[in-house]
C-alpha positions as CSV (number, residue, x, y, z in Angstrom):
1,X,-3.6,0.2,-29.5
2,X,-2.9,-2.9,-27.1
3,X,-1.6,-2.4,-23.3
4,X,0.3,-5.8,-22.1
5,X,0.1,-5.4,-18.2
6,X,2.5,-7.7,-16.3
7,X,1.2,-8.5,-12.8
8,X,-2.5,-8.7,-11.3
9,X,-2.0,-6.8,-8.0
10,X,-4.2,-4.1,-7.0
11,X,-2.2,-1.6,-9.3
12,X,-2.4,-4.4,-12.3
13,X,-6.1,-4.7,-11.7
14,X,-6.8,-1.2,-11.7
15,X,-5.2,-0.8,-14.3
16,X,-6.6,-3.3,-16.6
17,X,-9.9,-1.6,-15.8
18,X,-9.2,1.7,-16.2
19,X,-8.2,1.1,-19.6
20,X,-11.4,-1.1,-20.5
21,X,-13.2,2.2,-19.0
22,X,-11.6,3.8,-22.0
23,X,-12.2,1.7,-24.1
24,X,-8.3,0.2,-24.0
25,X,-7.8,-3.6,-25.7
26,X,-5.0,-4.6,-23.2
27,X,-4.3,-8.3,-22.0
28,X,-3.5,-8.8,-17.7
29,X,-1.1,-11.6,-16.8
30,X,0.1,-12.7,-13.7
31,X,2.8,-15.5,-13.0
32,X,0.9,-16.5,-9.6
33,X,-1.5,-19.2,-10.2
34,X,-4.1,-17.6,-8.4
35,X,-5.3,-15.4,-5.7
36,X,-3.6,-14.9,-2.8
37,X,-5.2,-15.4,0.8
38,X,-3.0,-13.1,2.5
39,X,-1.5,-9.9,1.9
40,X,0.1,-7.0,3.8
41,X,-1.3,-3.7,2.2
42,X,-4.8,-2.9,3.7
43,X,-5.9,0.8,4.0
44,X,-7.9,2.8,1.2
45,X,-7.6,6.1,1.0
46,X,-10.1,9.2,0.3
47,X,-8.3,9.7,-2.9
48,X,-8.0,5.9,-3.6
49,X,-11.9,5.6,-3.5
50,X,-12.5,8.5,-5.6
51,X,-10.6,6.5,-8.3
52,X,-12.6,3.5,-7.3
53,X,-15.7,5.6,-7.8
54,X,-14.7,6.8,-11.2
55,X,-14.9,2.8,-11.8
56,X,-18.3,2.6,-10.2
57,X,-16.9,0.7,-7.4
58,X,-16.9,2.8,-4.3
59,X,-20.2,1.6,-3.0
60,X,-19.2,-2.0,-3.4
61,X,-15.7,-1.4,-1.7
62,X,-17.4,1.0,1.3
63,X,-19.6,-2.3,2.3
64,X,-16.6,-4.4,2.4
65,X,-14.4,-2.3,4.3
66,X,-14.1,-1.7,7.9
67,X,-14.6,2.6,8.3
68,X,-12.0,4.5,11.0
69,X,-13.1,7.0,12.9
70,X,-9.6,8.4,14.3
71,X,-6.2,7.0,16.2
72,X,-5.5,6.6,19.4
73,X,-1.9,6.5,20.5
74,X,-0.8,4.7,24.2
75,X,2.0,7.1,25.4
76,X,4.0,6.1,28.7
77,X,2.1,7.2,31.7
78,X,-1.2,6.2,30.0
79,X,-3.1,2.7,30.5
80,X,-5.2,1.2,27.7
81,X,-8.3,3.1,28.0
82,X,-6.8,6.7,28.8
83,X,-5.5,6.5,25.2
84,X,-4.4,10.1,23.4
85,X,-7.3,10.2,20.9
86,X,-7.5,11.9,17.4
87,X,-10.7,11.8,15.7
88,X,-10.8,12.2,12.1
89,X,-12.9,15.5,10.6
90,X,-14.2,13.4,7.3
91,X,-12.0,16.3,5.4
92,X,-13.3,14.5,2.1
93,X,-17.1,15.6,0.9
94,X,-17.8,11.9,0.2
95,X,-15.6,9.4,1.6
96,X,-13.9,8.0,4.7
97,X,-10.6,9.9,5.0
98,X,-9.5,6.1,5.3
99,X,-11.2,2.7,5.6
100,X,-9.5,-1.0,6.2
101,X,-9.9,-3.7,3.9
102,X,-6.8,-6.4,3.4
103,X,-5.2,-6.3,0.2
104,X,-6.8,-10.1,-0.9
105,X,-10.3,-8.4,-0.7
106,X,-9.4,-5.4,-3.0
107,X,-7.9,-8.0,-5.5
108,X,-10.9,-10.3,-5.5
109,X,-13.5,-6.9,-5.5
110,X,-11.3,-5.6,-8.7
111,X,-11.2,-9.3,-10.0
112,X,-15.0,-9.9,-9.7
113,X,-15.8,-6.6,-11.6
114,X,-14.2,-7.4,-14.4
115,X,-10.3,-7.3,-14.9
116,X,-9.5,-10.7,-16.2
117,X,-6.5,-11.5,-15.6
118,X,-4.3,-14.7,-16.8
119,X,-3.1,-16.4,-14.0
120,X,0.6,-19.1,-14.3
121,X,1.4,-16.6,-17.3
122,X,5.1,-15.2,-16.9
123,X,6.8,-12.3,-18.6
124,X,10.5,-13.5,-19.3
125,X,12.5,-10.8,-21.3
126,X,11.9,-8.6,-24.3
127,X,13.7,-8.8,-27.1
128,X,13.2,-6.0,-30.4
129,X,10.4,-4.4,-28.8
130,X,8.5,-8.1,-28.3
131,X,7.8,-9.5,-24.8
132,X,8.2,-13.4,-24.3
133,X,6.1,-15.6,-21.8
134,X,6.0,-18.1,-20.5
135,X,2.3,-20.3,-20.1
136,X,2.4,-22.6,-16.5
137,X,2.4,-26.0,-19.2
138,X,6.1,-24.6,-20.3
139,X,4.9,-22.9,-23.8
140,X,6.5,-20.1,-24.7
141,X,4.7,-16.8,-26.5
142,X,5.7,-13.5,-28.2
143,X,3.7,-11.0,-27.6
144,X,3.6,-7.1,-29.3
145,X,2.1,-4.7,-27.9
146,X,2.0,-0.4,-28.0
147,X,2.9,-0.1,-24.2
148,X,4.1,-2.7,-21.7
149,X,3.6,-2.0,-18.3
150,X,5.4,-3.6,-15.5
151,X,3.3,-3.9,-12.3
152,X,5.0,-6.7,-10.8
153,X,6.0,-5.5,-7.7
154,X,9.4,-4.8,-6.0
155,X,10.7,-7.4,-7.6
156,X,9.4,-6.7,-11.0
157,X,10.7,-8.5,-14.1
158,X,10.1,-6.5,-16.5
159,X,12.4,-3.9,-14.5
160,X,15.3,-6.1,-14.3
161,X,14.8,-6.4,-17.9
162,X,15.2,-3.1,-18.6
163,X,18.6,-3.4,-16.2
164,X,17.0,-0.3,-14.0
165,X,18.7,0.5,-10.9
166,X,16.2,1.0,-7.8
167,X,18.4,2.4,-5.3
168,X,17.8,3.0,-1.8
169,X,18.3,1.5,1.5
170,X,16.5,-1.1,3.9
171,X,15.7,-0.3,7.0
172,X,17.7,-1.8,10.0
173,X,14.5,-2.8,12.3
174,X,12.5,-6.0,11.2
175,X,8.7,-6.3,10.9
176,X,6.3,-9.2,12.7
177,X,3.0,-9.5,11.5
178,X,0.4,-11.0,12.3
179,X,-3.8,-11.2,12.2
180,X,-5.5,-12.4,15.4
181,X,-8.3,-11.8,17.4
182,X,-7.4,-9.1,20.2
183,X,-9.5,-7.8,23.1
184,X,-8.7,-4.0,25.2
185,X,-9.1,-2.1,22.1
186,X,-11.7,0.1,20.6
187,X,-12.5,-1.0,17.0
188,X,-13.5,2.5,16.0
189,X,-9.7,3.6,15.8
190,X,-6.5,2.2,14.7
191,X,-4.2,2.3,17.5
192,X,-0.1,3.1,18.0
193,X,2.2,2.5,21.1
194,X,5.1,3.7,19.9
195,X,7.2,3.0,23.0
196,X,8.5,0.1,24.5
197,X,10.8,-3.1,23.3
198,X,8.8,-3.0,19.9
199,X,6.5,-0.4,18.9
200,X,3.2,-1.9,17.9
201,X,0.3,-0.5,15.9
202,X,-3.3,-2.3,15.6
203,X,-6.2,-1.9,12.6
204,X,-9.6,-3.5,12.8
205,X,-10.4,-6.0,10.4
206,X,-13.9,-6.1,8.6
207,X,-14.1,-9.5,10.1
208,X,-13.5,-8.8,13.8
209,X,-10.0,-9.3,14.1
210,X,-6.9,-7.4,14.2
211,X,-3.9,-6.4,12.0
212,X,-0.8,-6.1,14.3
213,X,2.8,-4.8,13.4
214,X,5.4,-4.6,15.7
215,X,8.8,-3.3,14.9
216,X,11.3,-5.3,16.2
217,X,15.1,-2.8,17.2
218,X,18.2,-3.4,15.0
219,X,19.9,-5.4,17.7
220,X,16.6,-7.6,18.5
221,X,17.2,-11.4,18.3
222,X,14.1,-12.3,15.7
223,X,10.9,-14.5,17.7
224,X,10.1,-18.0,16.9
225,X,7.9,-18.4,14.2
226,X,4.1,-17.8,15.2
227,X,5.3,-16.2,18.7
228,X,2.9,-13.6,19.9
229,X,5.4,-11.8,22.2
230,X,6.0,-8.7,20.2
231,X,2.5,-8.1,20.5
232,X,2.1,-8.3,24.3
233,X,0.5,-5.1,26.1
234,X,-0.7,-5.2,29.9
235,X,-4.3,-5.0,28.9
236,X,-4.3,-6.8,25.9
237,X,-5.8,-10.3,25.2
238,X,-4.4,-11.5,22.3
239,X,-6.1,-14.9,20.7
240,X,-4.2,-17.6,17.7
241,X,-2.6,-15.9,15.1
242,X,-4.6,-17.0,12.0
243,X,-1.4,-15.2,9.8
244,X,2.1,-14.6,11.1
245,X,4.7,-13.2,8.9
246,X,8.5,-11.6,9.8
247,X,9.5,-9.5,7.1
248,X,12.0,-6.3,6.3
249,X,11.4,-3.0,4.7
250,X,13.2,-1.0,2.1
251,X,12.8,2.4,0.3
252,X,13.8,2.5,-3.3
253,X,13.0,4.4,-6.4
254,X,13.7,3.7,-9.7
255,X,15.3,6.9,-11.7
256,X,12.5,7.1,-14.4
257,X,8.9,5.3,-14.6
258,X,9.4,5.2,-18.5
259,X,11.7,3.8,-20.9
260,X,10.3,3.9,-24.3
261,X,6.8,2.1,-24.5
262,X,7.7,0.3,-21.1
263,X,6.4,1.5,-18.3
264,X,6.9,0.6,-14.7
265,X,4.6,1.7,-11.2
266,X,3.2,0.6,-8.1
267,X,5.9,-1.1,-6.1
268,X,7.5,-2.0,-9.3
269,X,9.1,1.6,-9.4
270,X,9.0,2.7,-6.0
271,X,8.5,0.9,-2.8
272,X,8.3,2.9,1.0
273,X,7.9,2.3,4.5
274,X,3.7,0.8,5.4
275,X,4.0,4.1,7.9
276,X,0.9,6.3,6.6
277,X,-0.8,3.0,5.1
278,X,0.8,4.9,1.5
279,X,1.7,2.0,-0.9
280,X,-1.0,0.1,-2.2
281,X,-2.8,3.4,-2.7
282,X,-0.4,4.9,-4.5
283,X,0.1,2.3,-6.8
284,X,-3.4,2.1,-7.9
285,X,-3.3,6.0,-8.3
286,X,-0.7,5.5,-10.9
287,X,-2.7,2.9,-12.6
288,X,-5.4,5.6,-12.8
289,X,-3.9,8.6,-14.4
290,X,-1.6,5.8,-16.3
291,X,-5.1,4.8,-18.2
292,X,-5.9,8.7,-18.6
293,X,-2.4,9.7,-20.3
294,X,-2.4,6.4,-22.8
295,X,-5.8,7.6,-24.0
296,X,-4.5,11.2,-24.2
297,X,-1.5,9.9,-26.0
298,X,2.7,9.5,-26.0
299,X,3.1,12.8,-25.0
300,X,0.7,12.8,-21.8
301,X,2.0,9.4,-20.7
302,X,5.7,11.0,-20.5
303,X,4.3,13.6,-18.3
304,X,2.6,11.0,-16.1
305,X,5.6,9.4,-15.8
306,X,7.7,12.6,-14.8
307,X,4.7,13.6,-12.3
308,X,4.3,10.5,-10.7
309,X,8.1,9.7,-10.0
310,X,8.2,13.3,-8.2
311,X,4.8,12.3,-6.3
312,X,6.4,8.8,-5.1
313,X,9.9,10.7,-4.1
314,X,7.5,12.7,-1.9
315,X,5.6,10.0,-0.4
316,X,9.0,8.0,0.6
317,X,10.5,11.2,2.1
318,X,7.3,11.5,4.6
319,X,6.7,7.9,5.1
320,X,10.6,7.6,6.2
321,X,10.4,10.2,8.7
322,X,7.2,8.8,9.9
323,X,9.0,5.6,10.5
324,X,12.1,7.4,12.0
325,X,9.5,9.2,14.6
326,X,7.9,6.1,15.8
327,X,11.5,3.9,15.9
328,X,13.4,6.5,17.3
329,X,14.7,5.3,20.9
330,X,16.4,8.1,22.9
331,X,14.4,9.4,25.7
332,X,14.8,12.9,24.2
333,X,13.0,12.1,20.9
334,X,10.3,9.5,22.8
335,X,9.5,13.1,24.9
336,X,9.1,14.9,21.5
337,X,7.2,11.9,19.8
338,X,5.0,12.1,23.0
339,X,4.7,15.7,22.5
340,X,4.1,15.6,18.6
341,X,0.6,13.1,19.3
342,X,-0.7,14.7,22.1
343,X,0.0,18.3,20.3
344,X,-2.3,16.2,17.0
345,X,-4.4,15.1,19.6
346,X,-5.7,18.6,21.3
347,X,-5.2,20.8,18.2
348,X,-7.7,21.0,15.6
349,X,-6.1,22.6,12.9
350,X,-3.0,20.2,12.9
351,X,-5.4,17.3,13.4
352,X,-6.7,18.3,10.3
353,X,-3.5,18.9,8.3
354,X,-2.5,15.0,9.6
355,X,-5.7,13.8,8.6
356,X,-5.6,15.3,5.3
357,X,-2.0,13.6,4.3
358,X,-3.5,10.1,5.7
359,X,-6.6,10.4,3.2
360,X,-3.9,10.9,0.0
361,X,-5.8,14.4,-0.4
362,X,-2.6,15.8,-0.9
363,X,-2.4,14.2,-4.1
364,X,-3.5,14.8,-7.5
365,X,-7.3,14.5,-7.8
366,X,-7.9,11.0,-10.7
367,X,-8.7,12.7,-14.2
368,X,-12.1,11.9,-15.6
């Protein structure tokens, strides 16, 4: 049994060494011709590190990362400083509920332990069951293999191959990001104002800077490129952007992970608003239990791919109204917003119930 898996992000990766944990011949390509510097995804979950444990990675990935100990959320009324606070309860045994570590440093951590992949190698089309790629000289391959899986991100070839839909929508709001050094903030928490021109959340970096995303309104002219405005605060001091990036967002699903021996998941088959810090995670969580069914057989693999598609429908539903709470603009739901973090903040038990939805403990524990 041979796995071909197209596409060496975090979810390729994982994948890839999963299946050599199972003792799984499979072959990693990637049409890039190498790593990336920058990336948006950064948070690892609880449930994310349990699978990176199974791999005997967590300790490696732990000393990397940059550990949170709560949020803090700057509400009108409040200066910076006088923050609504909600400290996380460490609901996992083991782990952080979440800790930050930018996307390029997971790929290089999964990269260095092992995964291989075959970078300026491109997946073109499959023809009677065969895939063909396409080498970065110009030579062109056939390949066979049992299962084909398509990890290639939102715009994933081999799922325009297979002439799936992914319907859904895009949000109306744009995104500006950007990595800087920032002073006024506590680097124990990841921070949210969710009111103003653009709402703006902030995550420590491992290396002392900042992650900052601000969501620009519908009717917002978009800022010159490298322009630090969206990020202004009174109390912040914000330094050069070493990253700046403007982007959109969309939620879409495929209708079915599976057709055949082809398999798509990560952002190849679903794709969700960054609220909740969800996607990455869940994409290497397929990888996972994608490894576990292929060594159980045809039969488990088609109920991982039932499973998972009703797991990702869930995780776009919560992650759009998540983004729908902290974009909303009438003063009646700011109050309620308001209301909603400082009601987190002061209760316990709904801190908890938060805190345990951020950490991906809601989801499926990774099979052995």
């Amino acid at each position: 049994m041979r796995v071909l898996i197209i596409g060496a992000g975090p979810t390729g990766l994982t994948l890839a060494l999963a299946l050599r944990h199972r003792g799984i011949p499979y072959r990693l390509i990637e049409c890039r011709t190498g790593p990336e510097r920058w990336s948006r995804a950064l948070g690892l979950q609880a449930r994310t590190l349990e699978v990176l444990d199974r791999l005997g990675l967590a300790e490696r990935f732990l000393a990397a990362a940059h550990p949170l100990e709560g949020a803090a959320f700057h509400l009108p009324g409040h200066v910076l400083g006088e923050e609504v606070r909600m400290r996380f309860q460490h609901v996992h045994p083991r782990f952080p509920s979440m800790v930050i570590l930018p996307q390029y440093e997971t790929e290089r951590l999964l990269t260095e332990a092992g995964a291989g992949p075959e970078f300026g190698v491109e997946f073109l089309e499959m023809q009677n069951g065969n895939a063909l790629l396409r080498h970065e000289d110009g030579r062109l391959e056939w390949v066979t293999a049992d299962w084909i899986a398509g990890c290639d991100g939102a715009h994933s070839s081999l799922r325009h191959s297979l002439d799936l839909p992914f319907p859904g929508h895009r949000y109306p709001q744009q995104l500006v990001l950007a990595d800087l050094p920032l002073d006024g903030l506590s680097p124990t928490h990841m921070h949210a104002f969710p009111d103003g021109p653009a709402p703006l959340i902030c995550f420590p970096l491992p290396d002392g800077c900042w992650r900052t995303i601000a969501l620009l309104p519908p009717d917002a002219p978009p800022p010159a490129q490298g322009s630090l405005a969206p990020f202004q605060r009174p109390g912040l001091t914000l330094g050069e952007a070493s990253w700046w990036n403007l982007f959109r967002i969309s939620q879409r699903q495929v209708p079915r992970m599976q057709i055949d021996r082809r398999l798509l998941l990560g952002d190849a088959a679903h794709i969700h608003s960054p609220a909740g810090g969800q996607g990455m995670n869940l994409g290497i969580q397929d990888a996972w239990s994608l490894a576990a069914a292929i060594a159980a057989g045809p039969e488990a693999v088609g109920l991982w791919a039932g499973r998972r598609h009703k797991l990702a429908r869930h995780v776009i539903r919560a992650t759009d109204l998540l983004t729908r709470m902290m974009t909303a603009r009438s003063p009646l739901l700011a109050s309620l917003r308001g209301r909603t973090f400082r009601l987190a903040a002061g209760s316990p038990a709904l801190a908890r119930q938060l805190e345990l939805s951020l950490s991906g403990l809601r989801y499926p524990p990774p099979s052995a």
